[in-house]
C-alpha positions in Angstrom: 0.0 0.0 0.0 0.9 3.9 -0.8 -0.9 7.0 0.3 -0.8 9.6 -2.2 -2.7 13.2 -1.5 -4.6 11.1 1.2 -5.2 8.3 -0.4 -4.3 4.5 0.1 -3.4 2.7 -3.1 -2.8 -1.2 -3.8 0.7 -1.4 -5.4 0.9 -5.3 -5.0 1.2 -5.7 -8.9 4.3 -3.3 -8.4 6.6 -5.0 -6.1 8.2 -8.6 -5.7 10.3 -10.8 -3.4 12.2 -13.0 -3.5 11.1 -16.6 -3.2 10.4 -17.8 0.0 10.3 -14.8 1.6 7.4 -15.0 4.2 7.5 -11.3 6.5 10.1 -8.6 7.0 10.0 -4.9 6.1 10.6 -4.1 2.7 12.6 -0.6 2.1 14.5 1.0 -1.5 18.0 1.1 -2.3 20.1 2.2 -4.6 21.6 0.0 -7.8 24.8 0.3 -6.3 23.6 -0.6 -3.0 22.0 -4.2 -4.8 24.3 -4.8 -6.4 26.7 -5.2 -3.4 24.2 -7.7 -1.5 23.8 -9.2 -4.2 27.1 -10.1 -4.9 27.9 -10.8 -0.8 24.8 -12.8 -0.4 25.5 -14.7 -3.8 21.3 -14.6 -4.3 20.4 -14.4 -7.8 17.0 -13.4 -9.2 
């Protein structure tokens, strides 16, 4: 969910997780920033 100008919006068809993933808080980074956990956590998409 969003809230935009007061508004709650369904953004489900927006996102994804990885699979397996169950809870947890999801939050944005950078390319840069994925790129590195990706390539310390050796997880592939």
């Amino acid at each position: 969910m969003r809230q935009s100008s007061g508004i709650w919006e369904d953004v489900s068809e927006l996102i994804s997780f990885h699979k397996g993933t169950r809870h947890g808080t999801a939050f944005g980074i950078s390319r840069k920033e994925w790129n590195r956990i990706n390539k310390l956590t050796n997880h592939e998409k």
